[in-house]
C-alpha positions in Angstrom: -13.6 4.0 -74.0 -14.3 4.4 -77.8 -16.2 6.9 -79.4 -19.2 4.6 -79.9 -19.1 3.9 -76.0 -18.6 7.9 -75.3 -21.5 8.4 -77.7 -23.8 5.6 -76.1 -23.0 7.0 -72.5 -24.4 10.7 -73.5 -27.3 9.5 -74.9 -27.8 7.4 -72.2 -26.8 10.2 -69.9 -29.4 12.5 -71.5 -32.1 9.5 -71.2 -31.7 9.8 -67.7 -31.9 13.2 -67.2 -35.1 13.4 -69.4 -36.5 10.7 -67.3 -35.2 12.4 -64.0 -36.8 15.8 -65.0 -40.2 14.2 -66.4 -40.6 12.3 -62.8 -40.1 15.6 -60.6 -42.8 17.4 -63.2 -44.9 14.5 -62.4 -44.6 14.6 -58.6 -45.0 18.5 -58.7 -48.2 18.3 -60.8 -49.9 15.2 -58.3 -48.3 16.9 -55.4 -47.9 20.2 -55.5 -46.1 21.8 -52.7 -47.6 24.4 -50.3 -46.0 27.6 -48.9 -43.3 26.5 -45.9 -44.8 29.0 -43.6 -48.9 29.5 -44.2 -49.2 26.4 -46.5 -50.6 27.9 -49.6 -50.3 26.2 -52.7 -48.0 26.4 -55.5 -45.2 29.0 -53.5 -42.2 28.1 -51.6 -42.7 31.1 -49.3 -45.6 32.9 -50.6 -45.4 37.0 -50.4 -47.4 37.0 -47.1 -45.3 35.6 -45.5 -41.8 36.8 -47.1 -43.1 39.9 -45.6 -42.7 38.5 -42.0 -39.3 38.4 -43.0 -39.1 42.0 -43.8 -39.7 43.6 -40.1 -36.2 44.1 -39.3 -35.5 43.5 -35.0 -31.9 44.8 -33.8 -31.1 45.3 -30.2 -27.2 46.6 -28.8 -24.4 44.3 -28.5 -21.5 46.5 -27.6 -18.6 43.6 -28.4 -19.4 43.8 -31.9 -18.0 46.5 -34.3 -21.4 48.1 -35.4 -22.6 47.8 -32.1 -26.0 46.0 -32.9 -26.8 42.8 -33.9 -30.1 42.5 -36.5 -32.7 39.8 -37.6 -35.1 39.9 -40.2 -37.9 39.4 -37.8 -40.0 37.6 -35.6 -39.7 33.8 -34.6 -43.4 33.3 -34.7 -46.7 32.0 -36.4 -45.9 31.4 -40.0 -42.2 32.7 -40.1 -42.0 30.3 -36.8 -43.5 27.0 -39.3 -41.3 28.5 -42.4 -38.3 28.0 -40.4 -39.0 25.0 -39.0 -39.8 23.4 -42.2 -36.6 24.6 -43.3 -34.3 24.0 -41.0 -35.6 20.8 -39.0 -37.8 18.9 -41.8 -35.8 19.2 -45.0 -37.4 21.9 -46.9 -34.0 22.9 -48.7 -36.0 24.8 -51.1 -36.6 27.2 -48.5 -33.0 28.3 -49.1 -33.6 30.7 -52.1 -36.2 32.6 -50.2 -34.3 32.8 -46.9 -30.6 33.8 -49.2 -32.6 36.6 -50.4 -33.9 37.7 -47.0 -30.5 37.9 -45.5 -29.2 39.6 -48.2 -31.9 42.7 -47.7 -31.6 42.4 -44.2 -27.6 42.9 -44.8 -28.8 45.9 -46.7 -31.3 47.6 -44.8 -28.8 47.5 -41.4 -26.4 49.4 -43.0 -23.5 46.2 -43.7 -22.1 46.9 -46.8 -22.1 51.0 -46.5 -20.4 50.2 -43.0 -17.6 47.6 -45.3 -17.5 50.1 -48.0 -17.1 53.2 -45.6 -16.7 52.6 -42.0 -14.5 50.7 -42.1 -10.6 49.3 -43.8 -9.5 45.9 -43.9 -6.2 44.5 -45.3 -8.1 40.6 -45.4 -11.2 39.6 -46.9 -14.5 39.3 -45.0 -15.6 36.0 -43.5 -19.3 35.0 -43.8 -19.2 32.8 -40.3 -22.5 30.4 -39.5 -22.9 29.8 -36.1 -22.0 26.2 -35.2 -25.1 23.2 -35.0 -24.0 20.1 -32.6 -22.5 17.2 -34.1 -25.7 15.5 -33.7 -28.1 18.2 -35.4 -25.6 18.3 -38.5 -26.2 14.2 -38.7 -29.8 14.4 -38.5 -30.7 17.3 -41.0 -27.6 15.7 -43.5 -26.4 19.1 -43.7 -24.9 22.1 -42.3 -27.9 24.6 -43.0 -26.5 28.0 -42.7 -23.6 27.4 -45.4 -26.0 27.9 -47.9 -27.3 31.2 -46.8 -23.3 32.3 -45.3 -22.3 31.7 -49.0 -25.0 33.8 -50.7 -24.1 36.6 -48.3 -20.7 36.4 -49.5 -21.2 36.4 -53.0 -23.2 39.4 -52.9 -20.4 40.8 -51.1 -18.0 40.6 -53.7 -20.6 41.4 -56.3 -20.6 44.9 -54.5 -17.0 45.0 -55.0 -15.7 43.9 -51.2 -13.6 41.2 -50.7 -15.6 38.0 -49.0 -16.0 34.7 -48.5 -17.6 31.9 -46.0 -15.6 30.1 -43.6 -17.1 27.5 -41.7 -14.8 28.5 -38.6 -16.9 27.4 -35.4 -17.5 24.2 -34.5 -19.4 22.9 -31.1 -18.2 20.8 -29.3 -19.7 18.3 -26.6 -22.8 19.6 -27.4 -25.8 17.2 -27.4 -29.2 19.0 -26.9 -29.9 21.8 -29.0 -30.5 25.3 -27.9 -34.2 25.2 -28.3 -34.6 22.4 -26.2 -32.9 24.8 -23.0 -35.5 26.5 -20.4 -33.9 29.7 -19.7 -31.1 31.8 -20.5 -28.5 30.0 -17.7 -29.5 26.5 -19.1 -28.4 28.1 -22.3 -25.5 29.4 -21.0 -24.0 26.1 -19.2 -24.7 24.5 -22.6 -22.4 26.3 -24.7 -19.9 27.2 -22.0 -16.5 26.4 -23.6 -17.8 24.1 -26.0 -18.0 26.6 -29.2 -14.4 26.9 -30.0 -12.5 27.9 -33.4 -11.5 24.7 -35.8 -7.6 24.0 -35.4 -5.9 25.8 -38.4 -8.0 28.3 -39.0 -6.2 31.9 -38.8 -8.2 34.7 -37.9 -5.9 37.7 -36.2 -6.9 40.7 -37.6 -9.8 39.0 -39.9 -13.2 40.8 -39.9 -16.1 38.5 -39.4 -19.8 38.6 -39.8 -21.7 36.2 -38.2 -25.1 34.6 -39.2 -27.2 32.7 -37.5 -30.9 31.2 -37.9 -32.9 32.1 -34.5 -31.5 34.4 -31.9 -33.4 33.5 -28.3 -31.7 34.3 -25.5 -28.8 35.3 -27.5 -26.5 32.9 -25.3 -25.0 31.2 -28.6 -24.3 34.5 -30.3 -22.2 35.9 -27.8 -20.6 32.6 -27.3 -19.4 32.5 -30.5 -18.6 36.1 -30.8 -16.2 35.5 -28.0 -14.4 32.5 -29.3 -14.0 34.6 -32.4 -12.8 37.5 -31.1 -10.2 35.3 -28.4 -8.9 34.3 -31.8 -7.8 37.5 -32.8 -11.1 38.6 -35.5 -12.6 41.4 -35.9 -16.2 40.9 -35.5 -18.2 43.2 -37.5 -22.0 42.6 -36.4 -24.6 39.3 -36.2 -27.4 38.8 -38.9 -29.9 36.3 -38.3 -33.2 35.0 -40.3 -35.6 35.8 -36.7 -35.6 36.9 -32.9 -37.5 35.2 -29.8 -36.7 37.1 -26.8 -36.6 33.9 -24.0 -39.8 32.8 -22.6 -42.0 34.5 -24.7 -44.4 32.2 -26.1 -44.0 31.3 -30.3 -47.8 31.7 -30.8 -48.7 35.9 -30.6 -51.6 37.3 -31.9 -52.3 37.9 -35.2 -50.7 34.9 -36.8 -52.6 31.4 -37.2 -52.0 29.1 -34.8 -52.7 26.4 -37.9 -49.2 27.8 -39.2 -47.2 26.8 -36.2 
């Protein structure tokens, strides 16, 4: 291509960029968006309710290293609709907001002074999201934890500990997703054997955190933190965005029940 062509593709390049960036102006000025979980205008997640988010829920789970796993907070009313929007409609610019809410929640459980201090690894953390089925990969277009797994990691080494994600888990034969499951043994028979570590992947003596988006009955958490340990990891605890304890109802007080 000559220098004339090279020149003509910039400019052309830069026409279309322009035009791209004037149309999404346009669409955010007719349309503007509303918050994911209440609905209010002009917010992706407005500070009411980012402070859903911030009402940390842990409960013991002895297999793990720290003994605990944690969530940010409560899988209901307008953290229920946030989520949701997120994770099952395409709201991917829900991922900022819910990057930054693992990321405190990593912090306020005690993760990077148990890294820093508890604890001495020879191999670099793994950031591990817990598995979707093959199906709900194809029909959000995306794996929707790698996002927040890689923010998690980057902080990680920004505090000076060595981290990354690895997409480790995969499910397989899976065809209905956990939510759709009445009861923890439903749960259970779902997953049995089907979460299993991807062929190649070398994890003896590798410490692992693993992250999740909902824990309910808590079935595919300790599903996968079984296949990871079997594979020779180190699993260091389970962050995840909210917490339903099984069969309790989504709507509770105190939330609207226009948000869910």
């Amino acid at each position: 291509m000559t220098t004339s062509s090279n020149a003509f593709a910039l400019r052309s390049g830069d026409r279309m960029g322009a035009v791209a960036r004037m149309s999404a102006m346009i669409v955010d000025l007719l349309f503007p968006r509303g918050c994911a979980g209440c609905d209010r205008p002009d917010a992706v997640l407005c500070m009411n309710c980012r402070r859903l988010f911030h009402q940390q829920v842990e409960r013991p789970l002895p297999a793990v290293a720290m003994g605990r796993w944690f969530a940010c907070g409560w899988y209901r009313g307008a953290a229920r609709h946030a989520i949701l929007s997120w994770k099952d409609h395409g709201d991917e610019e829900c991922d900022g907001p819910f990057c930054e809410m693992l990321y405190d929640l990593a912090h306020s459980c005690g993760l990077f002074d148990t890294l820093h201090d508890g604890m001495s690894y020879d191999k670099p953390v793994l950031i591990v999201p817990a598995p979707s089925s093959r199906q709900s990969v194809r029909q959000r277009g995306r794996r929707h934890m790698m996002q927040l797994a890689g923010r998690l990691a980057r902080e990680l080494r920004r505090a000076r500990l060595s981290a990354k994600v690895c997409n480790a888990l995969e499910s397989r034969g899976v065809k209905r997703r956990s939510v759709q499951m009445r009861g923890v043994a439903q749960r259970s028979r779902r997953l049995r054997g089907h979460v299993v570590v991807r062929p190649g992947i070398d994890l003896r003596g590798v410490p692992v955190v693993l992250v999740d988006d909902i824990i309910t009955s808590g079935t595919t958490m300790r599903r996968c933190v079984e296949a990871l340990q079997q594979a020779g990891a180190t699993v260091v605890t389970v962050l995840a965005l909210a917490y339903t304890p099984a069969g309790r109802p989504a709507r509770e007080e105190g939330h609207s029940s226009s948000a869910v």
